[in-house]
N, C-alpha and C positions, 0 to 999 in steps of 0.2 A: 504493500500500500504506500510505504512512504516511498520508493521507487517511481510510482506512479505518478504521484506528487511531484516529484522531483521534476518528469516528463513533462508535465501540464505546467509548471511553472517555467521551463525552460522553452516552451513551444510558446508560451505568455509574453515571453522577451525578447525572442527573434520574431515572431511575427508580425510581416504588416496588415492584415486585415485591415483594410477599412482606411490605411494610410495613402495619402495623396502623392505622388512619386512625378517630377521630371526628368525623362534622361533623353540628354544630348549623345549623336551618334547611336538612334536606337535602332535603327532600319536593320544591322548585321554585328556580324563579331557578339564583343562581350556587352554592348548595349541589348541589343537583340535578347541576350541569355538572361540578362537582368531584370529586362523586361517580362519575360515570359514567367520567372519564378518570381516575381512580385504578382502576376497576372492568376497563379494559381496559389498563392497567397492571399488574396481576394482584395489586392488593392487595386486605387484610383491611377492609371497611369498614362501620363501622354509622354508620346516617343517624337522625339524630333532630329530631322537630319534633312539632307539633299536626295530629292528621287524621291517620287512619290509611287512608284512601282514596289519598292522595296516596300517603305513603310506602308501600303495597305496589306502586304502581304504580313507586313510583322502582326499586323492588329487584326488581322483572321488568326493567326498564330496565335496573340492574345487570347482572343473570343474562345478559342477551344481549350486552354488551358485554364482559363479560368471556373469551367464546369458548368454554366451557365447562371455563375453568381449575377446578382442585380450591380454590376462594377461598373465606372464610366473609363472604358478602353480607349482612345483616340491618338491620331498620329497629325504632327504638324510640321510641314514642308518650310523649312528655314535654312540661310546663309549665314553661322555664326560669325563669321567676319563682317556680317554687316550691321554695327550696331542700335540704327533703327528698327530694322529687322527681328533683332532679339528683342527689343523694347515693346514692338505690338505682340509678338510670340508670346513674351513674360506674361502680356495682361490676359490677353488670349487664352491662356492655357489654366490662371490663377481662376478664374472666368468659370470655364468648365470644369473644372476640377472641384471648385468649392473650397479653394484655397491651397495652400502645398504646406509639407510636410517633408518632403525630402527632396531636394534636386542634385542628378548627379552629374557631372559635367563630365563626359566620358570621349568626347568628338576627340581623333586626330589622326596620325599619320606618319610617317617617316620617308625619308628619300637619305639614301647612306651611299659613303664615298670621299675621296679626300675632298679638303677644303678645296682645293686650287680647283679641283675638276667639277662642284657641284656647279651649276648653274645660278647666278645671281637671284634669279625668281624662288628657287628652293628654297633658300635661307628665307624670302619673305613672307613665302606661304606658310613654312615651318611654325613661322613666330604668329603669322594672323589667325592661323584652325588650331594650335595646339595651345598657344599662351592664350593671345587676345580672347577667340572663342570664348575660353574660362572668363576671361575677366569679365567681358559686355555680357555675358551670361548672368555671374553673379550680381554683377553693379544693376542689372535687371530687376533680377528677384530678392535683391536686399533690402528695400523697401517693403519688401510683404513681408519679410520674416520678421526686419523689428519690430511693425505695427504687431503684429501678433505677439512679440515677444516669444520667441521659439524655432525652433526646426534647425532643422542640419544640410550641410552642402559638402557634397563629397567630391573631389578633385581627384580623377586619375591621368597620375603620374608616370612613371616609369623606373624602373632601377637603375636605368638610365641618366635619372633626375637626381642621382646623389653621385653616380660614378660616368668613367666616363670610357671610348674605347676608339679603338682605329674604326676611320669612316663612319663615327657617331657624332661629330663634333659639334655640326649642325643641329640634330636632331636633338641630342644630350641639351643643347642650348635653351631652347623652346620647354623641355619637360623643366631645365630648374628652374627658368621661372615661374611654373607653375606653385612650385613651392614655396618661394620666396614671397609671392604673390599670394597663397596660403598662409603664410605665415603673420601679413600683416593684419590680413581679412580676418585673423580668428580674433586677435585681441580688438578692432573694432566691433566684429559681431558679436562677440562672448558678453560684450554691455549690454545686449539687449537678449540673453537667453540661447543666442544661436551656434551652436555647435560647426566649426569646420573641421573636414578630416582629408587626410592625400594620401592616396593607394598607392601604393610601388608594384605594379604589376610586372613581372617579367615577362617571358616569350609565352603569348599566348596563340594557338592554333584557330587562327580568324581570317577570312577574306582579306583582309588587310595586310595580311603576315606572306600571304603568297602573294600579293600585286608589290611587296615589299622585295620577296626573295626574286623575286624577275630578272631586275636586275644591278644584283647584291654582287660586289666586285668576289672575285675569288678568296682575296686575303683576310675580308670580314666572315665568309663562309669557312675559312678555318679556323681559326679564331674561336667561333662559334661553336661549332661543331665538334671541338676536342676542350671543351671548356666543362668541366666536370657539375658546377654550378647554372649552366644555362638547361636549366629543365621546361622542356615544354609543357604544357597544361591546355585543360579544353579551358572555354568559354564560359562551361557551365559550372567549371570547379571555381573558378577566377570570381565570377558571379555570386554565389556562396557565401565566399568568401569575404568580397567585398559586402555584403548587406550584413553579414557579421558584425565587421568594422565598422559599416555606419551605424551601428546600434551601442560597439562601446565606448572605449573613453579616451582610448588615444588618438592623437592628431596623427602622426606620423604612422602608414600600418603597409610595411611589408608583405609579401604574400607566399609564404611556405617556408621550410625551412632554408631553403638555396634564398630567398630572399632573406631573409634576416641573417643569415650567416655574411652575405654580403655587404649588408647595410649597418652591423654593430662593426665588422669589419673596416668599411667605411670611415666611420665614426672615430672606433680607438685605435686602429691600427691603418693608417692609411697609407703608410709609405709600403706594407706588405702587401698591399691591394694594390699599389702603382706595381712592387717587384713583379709580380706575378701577370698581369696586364704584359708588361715589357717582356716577359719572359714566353709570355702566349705570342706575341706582335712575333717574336724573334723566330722560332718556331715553323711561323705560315711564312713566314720569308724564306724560307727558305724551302718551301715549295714553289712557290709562287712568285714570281719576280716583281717587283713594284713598277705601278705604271712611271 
């Protein structure tokens, strides 16, 4: 019996039943994942992204996962780079939804390769869909959180976002400032009740991870690939995990043990984490010749 209990009060504290959710980049990947176990969780949830092919398909995906709870499922066609854009989205969605409760700002992407070789345009899109996105997102729905006094914004990041690697320089770029930019939003919001949290997700197996690897120079594909700590994970494990961490108490939440091994790593030992990097870089050199 008190095993029982234990269940029902644990099933009490990750559940969102009934909880109002926005998540940016929901159409695919770990948006998509997130969406659907919030969806059969019996929460309120609008998914927003570019393509509106995707997203009606996410939210028939919805509709069946959620059982045929009385839920408001709905998807919304936005350009997070565009900050008016985000701004009628935000009201738009506060609108149907009956208010929010959770937004997670999950949109972005990567383009990997040396400095000198990426194209100008990379680094800018880099910083407008993975930093900006976040920003005109939150500076959106921050006014509905502090009138309410409440709610959380979960920011995913990258592990990326604390370390760094060959032909990531760019990409690495745009995830720290997610953080940084996390960092300052929690002690503004934390005045008014509002919890922010940044995900460290590592290599997750998502449409995006193949339009990624396409084409991924040779010397990051070793690198990667004989890298003891780069564990792959679905969508749906990543997803889990993440609505976990928007439910506890830390700001900064790693994702497995390959990620927190990397990220205390990071922290107190970082000239072992540059050795090792350097010692991986050295390695694919010498299969691979540099461009």
């Amino acid at each position: 019996m008190h095993l029982e209990n234990e269940k029902i009060q644990q099933n009490q504290k990750t559940s969102y039943a009934g909880k109002r959710v926005f998540i940016s980049g929901g159409s695919q990947g770990l948006g998509r994942a997130i969406a659907l176990q919030l969806a059969r969780d019996g929460a309120h949830v609008c998914v927003a992204a570019r393509g509106l092919d995707a997203l009606e398909q996410t939210v028939t995906e919805m509709k069946q996962a959620a059982g045929g709870r009385n839920t408001v499922l709905i998807a919304r066609n936005v350009d997070v780079t565009d900050p008016a854009a985000v701004e009628l989205v935000a009201a738009d969605a506060v609108s149907a939804l009956g208010g929010l409760d959770l937004l997670i700002c999950n949109q972005g992407f990567a383009h990997t390769g040396p400095v000198q070789e990426l194209p100008v345009n990379d680094f800018k899109q880099l910083i407008e869909v993975n930093y900006l996105g976040h920003a005109y997102l939150c500076r959106a729905f921050a006014p509905h959180f502090m009138q309410q006094k409440g709610g959380t914004i979960v920011m995913v990041s990258s592990v990326l976002g604390y370390l760094s690697t060959y032909g990531y320089a760019a990409y690495s770029a745009s995830k720290w400032a997610i953080v940084g930019f996390a960092e300052g939003l929690r002690q503004e919001l934390g005045l008014y009740g509002v919890q922010v949290k940044v995900i460290y997700p590592g290599t997750i197996d998502t449409p995006g991870l193949a339009q990624e690897n396409a084409d991924k120079p040779k010397v990051v594909w070793e690198i990667e690939s004989n890298n003891a700590f780069n564990v792959l994970r679905s969508a749906d494990e990543v997803a889990r995990r993440l609505l976990i961490a928007a439910r506890g108490r830390r700001f900064e939440n790693p994702i497995g043990w390959d990620g927190w091994f990397s990220f205390l790593a990071s922290r107190h030992l970082p000239w072992l984490v540059r050795m090792l990097n350097q010692g991986d870089l050295r390695k694919a050199i010498k299969k691979h010749t540099l461009p």
